[in-house]
N, C-alpha and C positions, 0 to 999 in steps of 0.2 A: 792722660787724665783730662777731664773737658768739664768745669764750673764755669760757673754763670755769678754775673756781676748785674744788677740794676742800678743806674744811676738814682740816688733817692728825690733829685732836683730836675727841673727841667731845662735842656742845655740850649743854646741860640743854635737855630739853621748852620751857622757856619761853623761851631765847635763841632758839631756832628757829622758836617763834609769834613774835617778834620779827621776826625775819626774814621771816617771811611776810607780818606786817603793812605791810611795807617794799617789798613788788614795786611792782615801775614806780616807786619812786622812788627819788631819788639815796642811793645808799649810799657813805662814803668812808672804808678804812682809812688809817689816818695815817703807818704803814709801811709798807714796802718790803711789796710782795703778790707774789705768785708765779701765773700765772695760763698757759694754754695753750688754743692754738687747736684741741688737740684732744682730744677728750670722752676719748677711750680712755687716755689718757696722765695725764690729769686724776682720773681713778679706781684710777690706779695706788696713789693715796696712800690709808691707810686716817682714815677718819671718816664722821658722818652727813650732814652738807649737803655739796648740791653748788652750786656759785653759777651759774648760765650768765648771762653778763652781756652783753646788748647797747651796744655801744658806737657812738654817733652820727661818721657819717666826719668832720663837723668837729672833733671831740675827736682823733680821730685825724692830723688832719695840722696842729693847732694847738700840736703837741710837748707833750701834756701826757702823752702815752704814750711808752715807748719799745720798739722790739719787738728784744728779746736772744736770740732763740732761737739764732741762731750761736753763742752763747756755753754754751749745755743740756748739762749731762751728755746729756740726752735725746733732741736736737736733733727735737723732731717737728712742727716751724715750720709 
């Protein structure tokens, strides 16, 4: 499964070569994340990084995700 994260802030040069250091591997916000299965909806918000995050199906159906789009002001599930 592959959502899309927009940082809604704009982050310093160097948290971003952070971030780039960090592809392919595991990254984990410790708060609640806001994330959408679709690019167009995900860029609605303004900032510079875009996250596209590959998610493995077993993460997926081992409940460590849960998918709330019925719940979206946006609903673009």
């Amino acid at each position: 499964m592959i959502i899309q994260k927009l940082l809604n802030k704009l982050l310093k040069n160097e948290t971003v070569e952070e971030y780039k250091q960090a592809v392919r591997k595991d990254i984990r916000w410790l708060a609640f994340t806001s994330t959408s299965k679709d690019r167009e909806a995900a860029e609605m918000f303004s900032g510079n990084t875009l996250f596209i995050i590959s998610i493995p199906m077993h993460d997926v159906y081992n409940n460590s995700l849960t998918d709330i789009w019925s719940l979206s002001h946006y609903m673009t599930g």
